[in-house]
Each structure stands twice: as C-alpha cells, then as structure tokens.
N, C-alpha and C positions, 0 to 999 in steps of 0.2 A: 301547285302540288310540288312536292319536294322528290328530288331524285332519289333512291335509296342505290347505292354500289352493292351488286351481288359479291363481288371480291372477299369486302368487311367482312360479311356476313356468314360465312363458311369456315368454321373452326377446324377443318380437317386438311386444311391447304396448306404445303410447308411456306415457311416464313424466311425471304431470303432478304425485300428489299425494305425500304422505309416505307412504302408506301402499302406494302402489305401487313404490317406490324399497327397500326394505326385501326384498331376493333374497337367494337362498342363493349362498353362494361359486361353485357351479359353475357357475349360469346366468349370471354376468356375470365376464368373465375380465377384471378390472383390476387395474392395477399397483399396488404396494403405494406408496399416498399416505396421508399423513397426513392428515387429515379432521376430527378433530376441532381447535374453536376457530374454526373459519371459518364463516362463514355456511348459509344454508340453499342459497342459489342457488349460490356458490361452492363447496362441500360438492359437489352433483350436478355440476357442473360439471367438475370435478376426479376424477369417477367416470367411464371411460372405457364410454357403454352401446355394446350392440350396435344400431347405426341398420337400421331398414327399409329396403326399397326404396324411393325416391323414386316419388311418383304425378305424371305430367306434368300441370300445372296448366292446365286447360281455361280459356279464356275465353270468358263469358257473353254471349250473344249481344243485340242489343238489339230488343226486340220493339215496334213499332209500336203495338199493338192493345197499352196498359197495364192494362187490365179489361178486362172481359167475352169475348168467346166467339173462339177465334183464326181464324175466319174474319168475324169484324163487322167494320164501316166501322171505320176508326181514322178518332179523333176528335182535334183538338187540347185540349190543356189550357190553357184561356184564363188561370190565375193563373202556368201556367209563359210563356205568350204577353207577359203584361204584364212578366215578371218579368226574363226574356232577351231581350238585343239580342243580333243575329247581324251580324256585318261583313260588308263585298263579298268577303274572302278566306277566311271561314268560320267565323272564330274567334267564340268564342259568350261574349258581357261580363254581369257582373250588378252591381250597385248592392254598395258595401260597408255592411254591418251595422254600428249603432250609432250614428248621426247622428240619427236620429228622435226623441229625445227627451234629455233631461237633459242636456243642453248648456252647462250655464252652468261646470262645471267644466273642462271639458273644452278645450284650449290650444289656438288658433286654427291654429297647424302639425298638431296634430291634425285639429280638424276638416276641416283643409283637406287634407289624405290621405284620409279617410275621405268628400269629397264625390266623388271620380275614380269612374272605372268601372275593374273590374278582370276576368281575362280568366277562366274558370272552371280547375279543375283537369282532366287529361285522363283521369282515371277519372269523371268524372260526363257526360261526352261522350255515352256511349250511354245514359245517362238524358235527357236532353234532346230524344236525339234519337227517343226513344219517347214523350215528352213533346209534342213539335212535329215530325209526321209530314208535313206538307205546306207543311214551311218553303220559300219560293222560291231562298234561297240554298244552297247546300252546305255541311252540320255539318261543319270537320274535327278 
C-alpha cells in the first residue's frame, strides 16, 4: 500500500517551503508554464496557487500599563522619558544613532545630520505612547 501525505493534498495551506510546493496536478490547476531554469522564487511564482481568503488585519491596540497586572497604576518608563522629546503639536523626536563615539572618521556633513533630532516612524507611536502614559502633551 502506498503512503498518501495529507500535507500535498490540501490546497488551502500557504506555501512557504519546497516541500510544500510539491502537489499533485489536480489540486493546483495552473497553466502550462515552463519552470524549469528559473529560479526558486520565480519558479513559485510563475505557478498560479489557489489564494485563501484574506483575514482583515486587526490593529494592536496600545496598552498603557506595559507590565504587570492590567488593572495597576501605569507607570512612565523613565529611559523611554529621557529618550523622547514630544513637541507642542504632538509629534514625538528622538536623537539619531551613531555620533556617540568613533567619530574621527566620520565626515563633518555627516556628523552634522546625525547631530539633528529626527521625528519617530508612525508604527512605533503606540509604543511610546504605552511607554509615557501621562505625557502633558498629546502623542499624535
């Protein structure tokens, strides 16, 4: 009796690795492509799969209270305090990386970009602002 892989045989499972990519003719109906000589990414690529249903991408909500118990006092985080400046319109600046030390190579147009304050990226926004829960100004 012949083994059959449940794996193969499921067209609704994503396809990450070699070994999953490897189906029987009936579960993926693609067109006849040539395939061989191309890549591996180009290869799959070039293989029409059947796509799942898309899952609506929730966004994380940002929680005040970073540790401990979700009814405790939130606390600021004093090295994220020293670390972020907040402006009067909300926007939240941090020091750019890399001036702290070994400087002597480093091209005076350089270091002079890298002395500015730059503004943070807007995915790390509710980090910050889980970080500094009782900032006077408004995170936007």
């Amino acid at each position: 009796s012949a083994r059959v892989s449940t794996r193969a045989s499921q067209p609704s499972q994503t396809f990450g690795t070699m070994a999953s990519i490897v189906m029987s003719a009936s579960a993926v109906k693609a067109p006849a492509v040539k395939v061989s000589g191309l890549g591996f990414r180009k290869a799959v690529s070039a293989v029409a799969m059947p796509k799942a249903a898309a899952k609506p991408v929730q966004a994380h909500a940002a929680f005040s209270v970073v540790c401990g118990k979700p009814g405790a006092k939130a606390k600021t985080n004093k090295s994220a305090a020293k670390r972020f400046k907040i402006t009067a319109s909300g926007k939240v600046l941090h020091r750019r990386p890399g001036k702290q030390h070994l400087n002597g190579h480093k091209t005076t147009e350089r270091k002079t970009r890298l002395s500015g304050e730059r503004q943070i990226g807007a995915e790390q926004i509710p980090l910050v602002k889980g970080l500094l829960p009782y900032s006077r100004k408004r995170i936007r």
